[in-house]
mmCIF file of the N, C-alpha and C atoms, coordinates in Angstrom:
data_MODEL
# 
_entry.id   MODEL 
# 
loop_
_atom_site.group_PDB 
_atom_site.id 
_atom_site.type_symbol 
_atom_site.label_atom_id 
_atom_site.label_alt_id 
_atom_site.label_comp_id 
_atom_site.label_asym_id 
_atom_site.label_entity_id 
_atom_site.label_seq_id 
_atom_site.pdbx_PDB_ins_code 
_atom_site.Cartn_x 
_atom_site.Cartn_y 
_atom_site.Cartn_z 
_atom_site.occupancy 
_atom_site.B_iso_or_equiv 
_atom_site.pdbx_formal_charge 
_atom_site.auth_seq_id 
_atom_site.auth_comp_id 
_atom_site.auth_asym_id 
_atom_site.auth_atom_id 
_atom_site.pdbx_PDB_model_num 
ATOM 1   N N  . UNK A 1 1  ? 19.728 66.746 167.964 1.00 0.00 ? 1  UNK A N  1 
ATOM 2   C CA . UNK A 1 1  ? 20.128 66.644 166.573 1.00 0.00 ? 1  UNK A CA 1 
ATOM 3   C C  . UNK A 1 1  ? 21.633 66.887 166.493 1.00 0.00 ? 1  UNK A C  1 
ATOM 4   N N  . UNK A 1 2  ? 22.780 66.555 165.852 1.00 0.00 ? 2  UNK A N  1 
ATOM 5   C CA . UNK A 1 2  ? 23.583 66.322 165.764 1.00 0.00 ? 2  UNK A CA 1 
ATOM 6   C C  . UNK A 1 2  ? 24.287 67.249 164.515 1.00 0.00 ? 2  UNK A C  1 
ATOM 7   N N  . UNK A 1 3  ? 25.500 67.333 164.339 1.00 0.00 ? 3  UNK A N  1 
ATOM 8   C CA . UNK A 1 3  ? 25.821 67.582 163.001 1.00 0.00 ? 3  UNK A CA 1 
ATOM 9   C C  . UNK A 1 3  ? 25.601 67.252 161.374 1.00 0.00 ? 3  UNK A C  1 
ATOM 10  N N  . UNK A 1 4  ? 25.743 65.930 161.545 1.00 0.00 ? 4  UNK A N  1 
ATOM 11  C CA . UNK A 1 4  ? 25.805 65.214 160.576 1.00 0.00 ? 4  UNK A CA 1 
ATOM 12  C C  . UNK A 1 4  ? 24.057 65.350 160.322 1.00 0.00 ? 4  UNK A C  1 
ATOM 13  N N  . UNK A 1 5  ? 23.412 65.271 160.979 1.00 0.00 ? 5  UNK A N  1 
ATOM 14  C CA . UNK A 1 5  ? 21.922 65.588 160.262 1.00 0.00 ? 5  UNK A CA 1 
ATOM 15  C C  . UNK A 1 5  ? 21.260 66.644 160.331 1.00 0.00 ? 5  UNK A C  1 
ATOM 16  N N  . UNK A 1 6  ? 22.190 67.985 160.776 1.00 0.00 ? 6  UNK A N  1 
ATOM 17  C CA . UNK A 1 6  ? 22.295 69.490 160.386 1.00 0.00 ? 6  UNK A CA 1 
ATOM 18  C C  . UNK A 1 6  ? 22.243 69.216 158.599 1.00 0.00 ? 6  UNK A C  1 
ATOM 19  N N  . UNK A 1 7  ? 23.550 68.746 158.647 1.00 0.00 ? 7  UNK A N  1 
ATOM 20  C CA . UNK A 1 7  ? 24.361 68.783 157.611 1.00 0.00 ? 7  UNK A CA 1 
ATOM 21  C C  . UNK A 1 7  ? 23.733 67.866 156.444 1.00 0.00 ? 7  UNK A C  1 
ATOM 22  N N  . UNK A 1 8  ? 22.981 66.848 156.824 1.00 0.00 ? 8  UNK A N  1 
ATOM 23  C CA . UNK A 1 8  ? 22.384 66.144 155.847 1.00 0.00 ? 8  UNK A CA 1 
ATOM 24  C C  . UNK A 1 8  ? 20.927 66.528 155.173 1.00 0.00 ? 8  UNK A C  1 
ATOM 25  N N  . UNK A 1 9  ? 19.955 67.087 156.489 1.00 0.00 ? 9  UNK A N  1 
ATOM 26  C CA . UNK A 1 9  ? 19.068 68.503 156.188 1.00 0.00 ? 9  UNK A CA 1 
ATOM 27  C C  . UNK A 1 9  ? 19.384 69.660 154.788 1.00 0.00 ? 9  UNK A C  1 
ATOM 28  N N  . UNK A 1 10 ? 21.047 70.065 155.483 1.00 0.00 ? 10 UNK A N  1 
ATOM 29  C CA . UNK A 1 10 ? 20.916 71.043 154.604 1.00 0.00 ? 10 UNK A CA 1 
ATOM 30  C C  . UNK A 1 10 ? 21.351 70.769 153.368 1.00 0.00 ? 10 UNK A C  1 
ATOM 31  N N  . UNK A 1 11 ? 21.719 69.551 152.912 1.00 0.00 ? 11 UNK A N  1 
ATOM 32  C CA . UNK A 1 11 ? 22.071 68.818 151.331 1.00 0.00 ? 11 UNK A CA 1 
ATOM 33  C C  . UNK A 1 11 ? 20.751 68.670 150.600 1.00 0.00 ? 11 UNK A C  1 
ATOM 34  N N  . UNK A 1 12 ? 20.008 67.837 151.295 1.00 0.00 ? 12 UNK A N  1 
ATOM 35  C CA . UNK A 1 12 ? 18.345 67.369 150.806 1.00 0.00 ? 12 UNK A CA 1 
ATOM 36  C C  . UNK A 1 12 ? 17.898 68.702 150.378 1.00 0.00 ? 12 UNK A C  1 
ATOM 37  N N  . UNK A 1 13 ? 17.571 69.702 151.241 1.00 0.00 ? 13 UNK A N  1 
ATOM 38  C CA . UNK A 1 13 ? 17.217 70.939 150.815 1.00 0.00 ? 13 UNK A CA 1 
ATOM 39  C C  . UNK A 1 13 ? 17.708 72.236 149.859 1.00 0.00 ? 13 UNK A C  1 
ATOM 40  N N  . UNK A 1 14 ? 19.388 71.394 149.532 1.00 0.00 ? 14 UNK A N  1 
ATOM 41  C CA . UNK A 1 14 ? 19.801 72.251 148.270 1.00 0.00 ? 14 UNK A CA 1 
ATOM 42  C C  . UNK A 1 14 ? 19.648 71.380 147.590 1.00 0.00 ? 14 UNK A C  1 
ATOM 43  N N  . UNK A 1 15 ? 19.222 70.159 147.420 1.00 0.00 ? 15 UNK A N  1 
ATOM 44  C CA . UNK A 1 15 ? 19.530 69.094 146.146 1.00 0.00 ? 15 UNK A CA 1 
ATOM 45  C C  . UNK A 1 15 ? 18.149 69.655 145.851 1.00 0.00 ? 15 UNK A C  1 
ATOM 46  N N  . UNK A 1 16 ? 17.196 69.743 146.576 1.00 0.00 ? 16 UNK A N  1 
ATOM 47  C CA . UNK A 1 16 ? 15.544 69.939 146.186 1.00 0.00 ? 16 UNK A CA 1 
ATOM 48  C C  . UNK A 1 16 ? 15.700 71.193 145.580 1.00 0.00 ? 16 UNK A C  1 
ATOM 49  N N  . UNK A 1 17 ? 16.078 72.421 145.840 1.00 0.00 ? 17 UNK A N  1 
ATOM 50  C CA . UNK A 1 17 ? 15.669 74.059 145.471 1.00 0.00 ? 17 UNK A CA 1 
ATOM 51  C C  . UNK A 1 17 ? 17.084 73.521 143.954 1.00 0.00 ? 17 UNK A C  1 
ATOM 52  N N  . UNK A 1 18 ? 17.750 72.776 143.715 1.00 0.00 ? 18 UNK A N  1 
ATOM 53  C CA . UNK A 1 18 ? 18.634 72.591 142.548 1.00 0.00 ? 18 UNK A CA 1 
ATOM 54  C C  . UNK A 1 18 ? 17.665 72.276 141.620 1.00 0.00 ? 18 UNK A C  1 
ATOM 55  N N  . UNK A 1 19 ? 16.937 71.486 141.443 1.00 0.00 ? 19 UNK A N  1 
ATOM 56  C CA . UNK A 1 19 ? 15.801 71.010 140.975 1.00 0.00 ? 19 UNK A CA 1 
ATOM 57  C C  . UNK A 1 19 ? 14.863 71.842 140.666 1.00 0.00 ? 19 UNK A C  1 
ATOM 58  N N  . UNK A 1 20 ? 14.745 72.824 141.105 1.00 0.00 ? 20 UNK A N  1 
ATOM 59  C CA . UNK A 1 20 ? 13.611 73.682 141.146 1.00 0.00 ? 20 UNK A CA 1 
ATOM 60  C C  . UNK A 1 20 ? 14.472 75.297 140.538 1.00 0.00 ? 20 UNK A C  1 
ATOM 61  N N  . UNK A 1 21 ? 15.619 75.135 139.913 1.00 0.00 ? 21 UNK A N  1 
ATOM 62  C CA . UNK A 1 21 ? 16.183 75.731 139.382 1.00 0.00 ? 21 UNK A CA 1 
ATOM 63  C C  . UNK A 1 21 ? 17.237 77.070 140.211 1.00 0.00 ? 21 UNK A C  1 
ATOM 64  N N  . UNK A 1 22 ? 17.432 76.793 141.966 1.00 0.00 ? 22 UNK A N  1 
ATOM 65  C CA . UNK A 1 22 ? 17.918 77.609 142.575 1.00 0.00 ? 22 UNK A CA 1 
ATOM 66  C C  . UNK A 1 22 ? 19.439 77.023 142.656 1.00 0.00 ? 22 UNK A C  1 
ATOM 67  N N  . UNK A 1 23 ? 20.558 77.892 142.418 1.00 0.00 ? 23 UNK A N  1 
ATOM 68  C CA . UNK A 1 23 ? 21.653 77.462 142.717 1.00 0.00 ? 23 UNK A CA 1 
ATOM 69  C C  . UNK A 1 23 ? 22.189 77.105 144.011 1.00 0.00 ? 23 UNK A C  1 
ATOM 70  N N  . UNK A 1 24 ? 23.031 76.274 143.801 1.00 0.00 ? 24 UNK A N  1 
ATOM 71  C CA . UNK A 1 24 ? 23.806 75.912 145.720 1.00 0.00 ? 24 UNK A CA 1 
ATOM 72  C C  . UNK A 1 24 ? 24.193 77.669 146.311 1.00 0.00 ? 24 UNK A C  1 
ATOM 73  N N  . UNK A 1 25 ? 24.636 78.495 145.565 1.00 0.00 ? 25 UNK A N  1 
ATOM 74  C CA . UNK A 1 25 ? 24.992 80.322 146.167 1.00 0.00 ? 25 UNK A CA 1 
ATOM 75  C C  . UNK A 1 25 ? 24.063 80.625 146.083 1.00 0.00 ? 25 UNK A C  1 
ATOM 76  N N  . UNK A 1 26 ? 22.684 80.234 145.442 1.00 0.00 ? 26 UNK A N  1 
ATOM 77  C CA . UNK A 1 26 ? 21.644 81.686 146.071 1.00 0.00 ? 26 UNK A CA 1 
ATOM 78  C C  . UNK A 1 26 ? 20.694 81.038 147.059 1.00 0.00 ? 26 UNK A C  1 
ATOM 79  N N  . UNK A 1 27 ? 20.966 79.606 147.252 1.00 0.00 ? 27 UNK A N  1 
ATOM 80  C CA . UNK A 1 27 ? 19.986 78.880 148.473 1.00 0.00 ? 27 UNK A CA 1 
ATOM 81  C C  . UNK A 1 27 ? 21.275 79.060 149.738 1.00 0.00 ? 27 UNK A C  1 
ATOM 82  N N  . UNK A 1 28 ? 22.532 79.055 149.817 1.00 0.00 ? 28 UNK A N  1 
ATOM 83  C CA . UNK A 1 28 ? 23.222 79.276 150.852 1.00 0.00 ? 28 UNK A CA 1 
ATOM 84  C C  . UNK A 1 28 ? 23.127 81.235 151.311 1.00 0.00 ? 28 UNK A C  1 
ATOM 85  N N  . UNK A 1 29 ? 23.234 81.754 150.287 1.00 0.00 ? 29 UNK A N  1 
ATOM 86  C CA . UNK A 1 29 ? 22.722 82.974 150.519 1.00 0.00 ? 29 UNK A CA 1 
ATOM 87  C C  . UNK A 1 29 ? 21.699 83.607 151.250 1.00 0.00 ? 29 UNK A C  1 
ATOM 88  N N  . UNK A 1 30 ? 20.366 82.979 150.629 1.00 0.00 ? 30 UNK A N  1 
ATOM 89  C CA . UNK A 1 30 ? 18.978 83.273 151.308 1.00 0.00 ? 30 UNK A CA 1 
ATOM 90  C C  . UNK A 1 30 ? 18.646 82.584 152.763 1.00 0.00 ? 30 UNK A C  1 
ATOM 91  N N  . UNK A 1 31 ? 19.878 80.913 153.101 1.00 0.00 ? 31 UNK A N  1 
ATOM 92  C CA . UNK A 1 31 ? 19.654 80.950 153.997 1.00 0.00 ? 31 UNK A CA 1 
ATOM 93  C C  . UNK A 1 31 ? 20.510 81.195 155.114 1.00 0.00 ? 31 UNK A C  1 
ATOM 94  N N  . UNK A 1 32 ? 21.431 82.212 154.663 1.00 0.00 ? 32 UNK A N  1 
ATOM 95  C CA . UNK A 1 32 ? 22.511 82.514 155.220 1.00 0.00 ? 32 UNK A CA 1 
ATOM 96  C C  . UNK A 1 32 ? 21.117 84.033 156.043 1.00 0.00 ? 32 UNK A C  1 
ATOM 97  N N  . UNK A 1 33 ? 21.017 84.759 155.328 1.00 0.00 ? 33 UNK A N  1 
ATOM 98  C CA . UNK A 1 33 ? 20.183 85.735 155.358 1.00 0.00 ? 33 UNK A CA 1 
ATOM 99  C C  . UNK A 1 33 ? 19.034 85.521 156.650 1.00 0.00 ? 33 UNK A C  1 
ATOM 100 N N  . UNK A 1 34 ? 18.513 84.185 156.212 1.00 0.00 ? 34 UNK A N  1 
ATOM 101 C CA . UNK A 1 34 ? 17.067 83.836 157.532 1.00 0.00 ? 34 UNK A CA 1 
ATOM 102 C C  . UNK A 1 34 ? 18.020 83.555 158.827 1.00 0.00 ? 34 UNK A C  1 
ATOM 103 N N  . UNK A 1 35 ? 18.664 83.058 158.643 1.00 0.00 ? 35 UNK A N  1 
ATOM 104 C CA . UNK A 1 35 ? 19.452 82.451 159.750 1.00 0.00 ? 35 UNK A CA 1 
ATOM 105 C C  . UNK A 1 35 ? 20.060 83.726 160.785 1.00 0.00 ? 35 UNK A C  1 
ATOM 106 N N  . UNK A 1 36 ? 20.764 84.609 159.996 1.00 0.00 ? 36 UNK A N  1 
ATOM 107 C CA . UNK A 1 36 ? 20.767 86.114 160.289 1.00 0.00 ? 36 UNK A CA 1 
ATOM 108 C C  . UNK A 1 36 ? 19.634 87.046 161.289 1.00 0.00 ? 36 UNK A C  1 
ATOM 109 N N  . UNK A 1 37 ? 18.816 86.877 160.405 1.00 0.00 ? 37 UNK A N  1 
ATOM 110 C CA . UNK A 1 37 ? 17.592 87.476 161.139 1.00 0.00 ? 37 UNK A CA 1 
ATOM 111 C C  . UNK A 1 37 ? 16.879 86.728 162.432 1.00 0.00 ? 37 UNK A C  1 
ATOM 112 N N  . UNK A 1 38 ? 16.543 85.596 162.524 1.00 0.00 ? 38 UNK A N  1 
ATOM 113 C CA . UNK A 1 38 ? 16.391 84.831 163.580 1.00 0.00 ? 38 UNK A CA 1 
ATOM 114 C C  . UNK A 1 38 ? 17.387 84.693 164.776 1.00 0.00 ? 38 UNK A C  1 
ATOM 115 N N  . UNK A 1 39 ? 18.525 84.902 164.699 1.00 0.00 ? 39 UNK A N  1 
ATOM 116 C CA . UNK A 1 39 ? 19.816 85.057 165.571 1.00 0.00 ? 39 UNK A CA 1 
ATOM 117 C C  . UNK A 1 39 ? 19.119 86.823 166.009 1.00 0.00 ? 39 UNK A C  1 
ATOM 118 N N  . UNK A 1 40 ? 18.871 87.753 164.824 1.00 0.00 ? 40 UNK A N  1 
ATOM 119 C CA . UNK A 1 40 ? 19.062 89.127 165.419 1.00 0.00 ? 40 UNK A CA 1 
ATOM 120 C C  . UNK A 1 40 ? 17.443 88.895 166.533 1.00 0.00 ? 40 UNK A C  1 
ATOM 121 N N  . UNK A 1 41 ? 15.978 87.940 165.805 1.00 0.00 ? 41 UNK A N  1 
ATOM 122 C CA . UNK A 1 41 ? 15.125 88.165 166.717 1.00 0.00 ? 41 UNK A CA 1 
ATOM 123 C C  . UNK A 1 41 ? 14.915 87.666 168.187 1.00 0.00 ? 41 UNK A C  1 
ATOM 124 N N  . UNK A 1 42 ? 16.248 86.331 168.510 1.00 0.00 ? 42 UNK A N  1 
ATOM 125 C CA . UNK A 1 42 ? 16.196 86.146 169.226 1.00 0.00 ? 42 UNK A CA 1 
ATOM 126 C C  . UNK A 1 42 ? 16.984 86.604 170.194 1.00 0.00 ? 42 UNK A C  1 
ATOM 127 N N  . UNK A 1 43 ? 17.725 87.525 169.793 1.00 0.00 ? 43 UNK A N  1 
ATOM 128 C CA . UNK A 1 43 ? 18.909 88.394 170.791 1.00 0.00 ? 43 UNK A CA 1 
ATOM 129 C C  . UNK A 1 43 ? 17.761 89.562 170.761 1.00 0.00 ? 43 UNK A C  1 
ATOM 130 N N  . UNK A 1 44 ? 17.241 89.939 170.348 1.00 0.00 ? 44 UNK A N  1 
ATOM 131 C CA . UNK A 1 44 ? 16.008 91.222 170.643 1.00 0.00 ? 44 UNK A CA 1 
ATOM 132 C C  . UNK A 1 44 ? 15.208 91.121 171.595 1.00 0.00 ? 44 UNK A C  1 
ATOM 133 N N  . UNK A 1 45 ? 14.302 90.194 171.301 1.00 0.00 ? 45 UNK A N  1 
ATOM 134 C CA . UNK A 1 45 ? 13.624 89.374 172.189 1.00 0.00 ? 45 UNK A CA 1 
ATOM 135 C C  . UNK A 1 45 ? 13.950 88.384 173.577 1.00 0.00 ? 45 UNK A C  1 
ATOM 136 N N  . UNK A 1 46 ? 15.054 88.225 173.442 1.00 0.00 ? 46 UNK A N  1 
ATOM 137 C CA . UNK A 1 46 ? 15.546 87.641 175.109 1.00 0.00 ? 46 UNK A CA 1 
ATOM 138 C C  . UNK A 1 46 ? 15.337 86.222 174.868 1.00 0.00 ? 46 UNK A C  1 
# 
C-alpha cells in the first residue's frame, strides 16, 4: 500500500464520521490516540 492510498483511506473515513456528525479534530484525534496505542502494543509485545 502506498501513500497516496494511506492518504485516500484516511479522507473516505473522515468524509464518512463528517456525516455522521464527527469533526475532521476529533476523528484525527481519536485516531491519532489508536494509532498510539497499537505502536505502544506492538513495541510491548515484540
Amino acid at each position: 500500500m502506498n501513500n497516496e492510498n494511506i492518504v485516500q483511506k484516511v479522507w473516505n473515513l473522515c468524509n464518512i464520521l463528517r456525516g455522521d456528525g464527527i469533526s475532521y479534530h476529533g476523528y484525527i484525534s481519536e485516531r491519532t490516540y489508536l494509532l498510539f496505542l497499537k505502536i505502544a502494543e506492538e513495541r510491548w509485545h515484540g
